[in-house]
C-alpha positions in Angstrom: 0.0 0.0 0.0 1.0 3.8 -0.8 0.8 6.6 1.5 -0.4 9.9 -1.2 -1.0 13.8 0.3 -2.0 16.1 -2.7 -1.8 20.0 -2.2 -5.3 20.3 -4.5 -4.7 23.8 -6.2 -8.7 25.6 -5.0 -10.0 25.3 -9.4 -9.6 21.5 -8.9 -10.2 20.3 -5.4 -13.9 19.4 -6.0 -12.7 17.3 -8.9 -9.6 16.0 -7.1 -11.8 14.9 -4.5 -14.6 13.1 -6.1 -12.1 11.0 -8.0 -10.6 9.9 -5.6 -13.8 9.2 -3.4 -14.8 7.0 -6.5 -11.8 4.5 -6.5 -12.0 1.3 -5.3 -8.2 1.2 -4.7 -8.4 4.3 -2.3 -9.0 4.5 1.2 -8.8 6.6 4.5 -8.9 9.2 2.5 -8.4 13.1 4.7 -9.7 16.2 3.4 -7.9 19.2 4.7 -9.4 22.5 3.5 -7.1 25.9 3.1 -4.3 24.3 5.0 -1.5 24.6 2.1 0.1 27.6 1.7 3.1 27.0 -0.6 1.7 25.7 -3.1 -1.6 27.3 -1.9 -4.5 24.8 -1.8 -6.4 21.6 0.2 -4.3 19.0 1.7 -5.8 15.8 0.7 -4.0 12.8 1.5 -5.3 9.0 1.1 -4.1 5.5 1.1 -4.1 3.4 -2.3 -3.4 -0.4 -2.7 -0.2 -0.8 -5.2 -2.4 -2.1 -8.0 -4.6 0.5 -8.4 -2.0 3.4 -8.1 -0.8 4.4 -11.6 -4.6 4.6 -12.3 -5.3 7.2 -9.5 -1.7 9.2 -9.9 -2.4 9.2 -13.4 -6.1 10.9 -13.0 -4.1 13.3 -10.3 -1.9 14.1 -13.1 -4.6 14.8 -15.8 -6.2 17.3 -13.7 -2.7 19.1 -13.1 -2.0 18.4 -9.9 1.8 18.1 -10.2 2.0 21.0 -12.2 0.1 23.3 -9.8 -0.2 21.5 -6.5 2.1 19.3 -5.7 1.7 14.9 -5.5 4.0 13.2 -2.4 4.0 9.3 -2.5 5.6 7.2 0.2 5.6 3.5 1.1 3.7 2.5 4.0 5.0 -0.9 5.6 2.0 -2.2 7.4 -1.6 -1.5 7.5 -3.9 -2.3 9.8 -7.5 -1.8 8.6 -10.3 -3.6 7.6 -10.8 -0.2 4.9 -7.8 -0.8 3.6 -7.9 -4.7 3.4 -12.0 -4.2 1.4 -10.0 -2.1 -1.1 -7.0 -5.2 -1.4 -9.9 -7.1 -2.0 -12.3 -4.9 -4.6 -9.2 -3.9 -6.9 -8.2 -6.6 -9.5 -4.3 -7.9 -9.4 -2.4 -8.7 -6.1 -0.2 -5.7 -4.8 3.4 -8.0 -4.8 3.0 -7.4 -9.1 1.5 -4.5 -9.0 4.2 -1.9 -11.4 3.5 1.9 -10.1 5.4 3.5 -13.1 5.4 6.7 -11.6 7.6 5.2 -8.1 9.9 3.4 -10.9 10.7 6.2 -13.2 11.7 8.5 -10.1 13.4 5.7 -8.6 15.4 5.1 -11.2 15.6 8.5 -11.8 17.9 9.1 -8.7 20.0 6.7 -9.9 21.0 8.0 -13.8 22.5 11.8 -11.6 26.5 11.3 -13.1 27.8 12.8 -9.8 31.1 13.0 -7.5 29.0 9.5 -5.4 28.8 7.8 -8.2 31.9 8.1 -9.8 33.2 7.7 -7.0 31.5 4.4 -6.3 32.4 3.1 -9.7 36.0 3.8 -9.2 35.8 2.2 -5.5 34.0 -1.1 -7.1 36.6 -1.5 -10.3 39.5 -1.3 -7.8 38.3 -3.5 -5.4 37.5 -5.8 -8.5 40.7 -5.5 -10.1 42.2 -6.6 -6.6 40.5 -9.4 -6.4 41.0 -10.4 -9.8 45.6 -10.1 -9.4 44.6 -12.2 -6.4 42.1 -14.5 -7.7 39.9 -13.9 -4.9 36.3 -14.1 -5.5 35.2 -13.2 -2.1 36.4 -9.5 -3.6 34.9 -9.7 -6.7 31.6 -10.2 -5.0 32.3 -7.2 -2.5 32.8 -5.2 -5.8 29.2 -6.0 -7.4 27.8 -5.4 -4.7 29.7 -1.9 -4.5 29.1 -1.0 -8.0 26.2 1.6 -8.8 25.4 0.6 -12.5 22.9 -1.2 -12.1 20.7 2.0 -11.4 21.1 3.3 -14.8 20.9 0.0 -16.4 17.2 0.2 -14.8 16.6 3.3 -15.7 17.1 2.5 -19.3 14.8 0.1 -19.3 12.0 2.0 -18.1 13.3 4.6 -20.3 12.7 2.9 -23.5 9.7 1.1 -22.3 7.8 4.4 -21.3 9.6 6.4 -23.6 10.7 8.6 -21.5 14.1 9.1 -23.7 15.3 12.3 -21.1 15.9 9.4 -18.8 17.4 7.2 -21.4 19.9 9.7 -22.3 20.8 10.3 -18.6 21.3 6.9 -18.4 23.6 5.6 -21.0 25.5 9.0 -20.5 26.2 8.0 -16.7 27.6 4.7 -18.2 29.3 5.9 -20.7 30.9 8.5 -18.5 31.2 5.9 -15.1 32.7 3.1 -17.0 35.8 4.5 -18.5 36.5 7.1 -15.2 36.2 3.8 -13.3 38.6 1.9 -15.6 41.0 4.9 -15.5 41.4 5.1 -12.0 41.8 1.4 -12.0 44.9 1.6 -14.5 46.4 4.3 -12.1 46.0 2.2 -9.0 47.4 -0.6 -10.6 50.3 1.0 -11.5 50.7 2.7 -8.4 50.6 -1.0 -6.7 52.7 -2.5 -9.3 55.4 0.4 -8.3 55.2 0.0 -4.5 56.1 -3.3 -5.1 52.4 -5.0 -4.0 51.4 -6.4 -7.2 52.9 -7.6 -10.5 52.1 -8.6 -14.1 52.8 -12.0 -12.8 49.5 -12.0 -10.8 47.4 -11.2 -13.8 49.2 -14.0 -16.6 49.3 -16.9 -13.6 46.0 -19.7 -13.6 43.7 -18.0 -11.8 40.9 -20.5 -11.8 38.3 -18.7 -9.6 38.3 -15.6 -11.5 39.0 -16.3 -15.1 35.7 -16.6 -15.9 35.8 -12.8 -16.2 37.4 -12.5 -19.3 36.1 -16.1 -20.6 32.7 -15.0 -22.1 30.5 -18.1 -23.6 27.2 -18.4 -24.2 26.4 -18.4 -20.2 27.4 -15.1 -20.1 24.5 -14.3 -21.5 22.2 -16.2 -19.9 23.2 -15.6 -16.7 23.2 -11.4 -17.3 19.6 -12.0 -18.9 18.3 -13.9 -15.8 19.9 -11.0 -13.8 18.1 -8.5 -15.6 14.9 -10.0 -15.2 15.4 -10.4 -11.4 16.8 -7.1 -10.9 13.7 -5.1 -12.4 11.2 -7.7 -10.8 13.3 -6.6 -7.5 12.5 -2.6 -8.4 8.6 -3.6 -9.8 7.9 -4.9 -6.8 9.6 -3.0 -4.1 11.2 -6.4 -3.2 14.6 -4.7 -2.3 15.9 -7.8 -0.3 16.4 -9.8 -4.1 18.3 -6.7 -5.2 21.6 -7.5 -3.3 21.2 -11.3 -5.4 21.3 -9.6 -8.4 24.0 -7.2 -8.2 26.4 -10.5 -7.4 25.1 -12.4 -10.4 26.5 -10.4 -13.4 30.0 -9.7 -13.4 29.6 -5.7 -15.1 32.0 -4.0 -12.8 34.5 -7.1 -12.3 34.8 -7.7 -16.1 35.5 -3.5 -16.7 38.2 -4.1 -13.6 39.9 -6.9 -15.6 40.0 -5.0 -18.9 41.9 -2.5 -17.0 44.2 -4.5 -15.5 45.0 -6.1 -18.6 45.3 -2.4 -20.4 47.8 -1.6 -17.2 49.9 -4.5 -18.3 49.7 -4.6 -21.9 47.7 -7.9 -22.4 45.3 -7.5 -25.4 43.8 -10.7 -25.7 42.4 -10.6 -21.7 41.8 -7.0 -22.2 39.5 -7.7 -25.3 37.9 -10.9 -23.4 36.9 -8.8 -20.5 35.8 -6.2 -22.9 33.5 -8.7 -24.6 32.1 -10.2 -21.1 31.1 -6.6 -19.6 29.3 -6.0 -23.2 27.5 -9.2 -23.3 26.4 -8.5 -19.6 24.9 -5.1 -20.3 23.6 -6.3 -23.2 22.0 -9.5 -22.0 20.8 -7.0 -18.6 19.1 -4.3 -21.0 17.4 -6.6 -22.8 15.7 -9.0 -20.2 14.6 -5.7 -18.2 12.9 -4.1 -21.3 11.0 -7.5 -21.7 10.7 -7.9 -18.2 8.9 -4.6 -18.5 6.9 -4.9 -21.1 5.4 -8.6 -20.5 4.2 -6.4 -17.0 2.9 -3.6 -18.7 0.9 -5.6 -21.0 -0.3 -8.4 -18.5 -1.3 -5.4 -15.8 -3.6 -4.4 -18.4 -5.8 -7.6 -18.5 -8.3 -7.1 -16.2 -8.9 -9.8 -13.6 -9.6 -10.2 -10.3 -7.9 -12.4 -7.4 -10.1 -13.9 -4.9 -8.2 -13.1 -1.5 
């Protein structure tokens, strides 16, 4: 369930009002006359079961209510009501698979910014990835995924092409295209700032290292592994599941495979370079793809109607 105050601009309270009294979804709703001043207006906040959601914030939106008033959504983590459990039961679909579009594109929103965190984070990840790969360690390359911020933009391209919202698309691949190679740079530096103080050597990187070759290996369960990520990591956003999320940032190896292509660029060793290469653009590849389908088999299936006995 959602948690929604609306500052009602006064020319479309009445209207704001008897929508909202009409849906099913909505419940314990509060009418607060005059009390906004900035914007000016009615406070009117409600509760609303997942699935019926992007129905009511889209109606709020027709009638202008961002644009003039202001719409605040939060997540509310328990409920106990017997209002709130009648509208569960009246609105068709089950809440867990409910997609609010409007949470997901601000989400993943957040997560497209190209700032000093993120950068940061990216750089962070690689070198601890890179580490972990000279030591063949994979208890480091799993620290690193988890670390590494790409997946946010990743998501947000998906939703970006699925709702065509190409603002956030653009955001998105320009945060990769811009996190990836600052990440990779810093990496080369830091290798060769270890390699000079004597801590790690070219050695490290041309040895067997048969926990963590896989990197720069790719095969055909590259992809299938980065596509089944995909798919779990936008189910994980859909349906504010976060606890799956940490799962799927350990299942594709994006930031570990960028980490070993700069390694090998440190140390001059083009055929791992180009593997690793290969394996981080199979895994963004395979990851775009499964959350764009992911996305659209949802956005098509939430528009069957049907009802769940509960």
């Amino acid at each position: 369930m959602l948690h929604v105050r609306v500052i009602a601009p006064p020319s479309v309270s009445v209207r704001v009002q008897q929508q909202l009294t009409g849906d099913e979804a909505v419940t314990h709703l509060i009418v607060l006359p005059g009390a906004a001043k900035a914007p000016a207006g009615d406070v009117v906040e409600f509760d609303v079961v997942r699935e019926g959601a992007s129905k009511v914030l889209d109606g709020l939106r027709a009638l202008g209510v961002d644009r003039d008033g202001a719409i605040v959504v939060e997540k509310v983590d328990a409920t106990l009501s017997a209002a709130a459990d009648r509208a569960a039961r009246r609105t068709p679909g089950l809440g867990v698979d409910a997609v609010v579009w409007h949470e997901i594109e601000h989400q993943t929103g957040e997560e497209t910014a190209l700032s000093a965190s993120f950068l940061t984070f990216m750089s962070v990840a690689t070198v601890i990835a890179a580490v972990g790969v000279l030591l063949d360690q994979p208890i480091l390359i799993v620290g690193s995924m988890v670390v590494g911020p790409e997946f946010g933009p990743l998501a947000a391209m998906c939703v970006g092409l699925v709702q065509r919202k190409f603002t956030l698309f653009r955001r998105s691949v320009l945060a990769l295209a811009v996190g990836f190679p600052v990440g990779m740079l810093v990496t080369v530096g830091a290798v060769w700032l270890l390699t000079a103080a004597g801590l790690v050597d070219k050695s490290m990187l041309l040895e067997p290292r048969p926990l963590t070759d896989f990197i720069w290996r790719p095969d055909a369960l590259s992809w299938v592994i980065g596509f089944l990520g995909g798919i779990a990591g936008i189910l994980s956003l859909t349906s504010a599941k976060a606890g799956t999320l940490v799962g799927v940032l350990i299942s594709v190896t994006t930031v570990p495979a960028a980490a070993n292509a700069a390694v090998a660029l440190a140390y001059g060793v083009r055929e791992e370079a180009y593997g690793s290469a290969l394996q981080l653009a199979i895994n963004l590849a395979a990851i775009v793809v499964a959350g764009v389908l992911t996305l659209l088999v949802q956005q098509i299936a939430w528009k069957w109607p049907r009802r769940t006995a509960r």
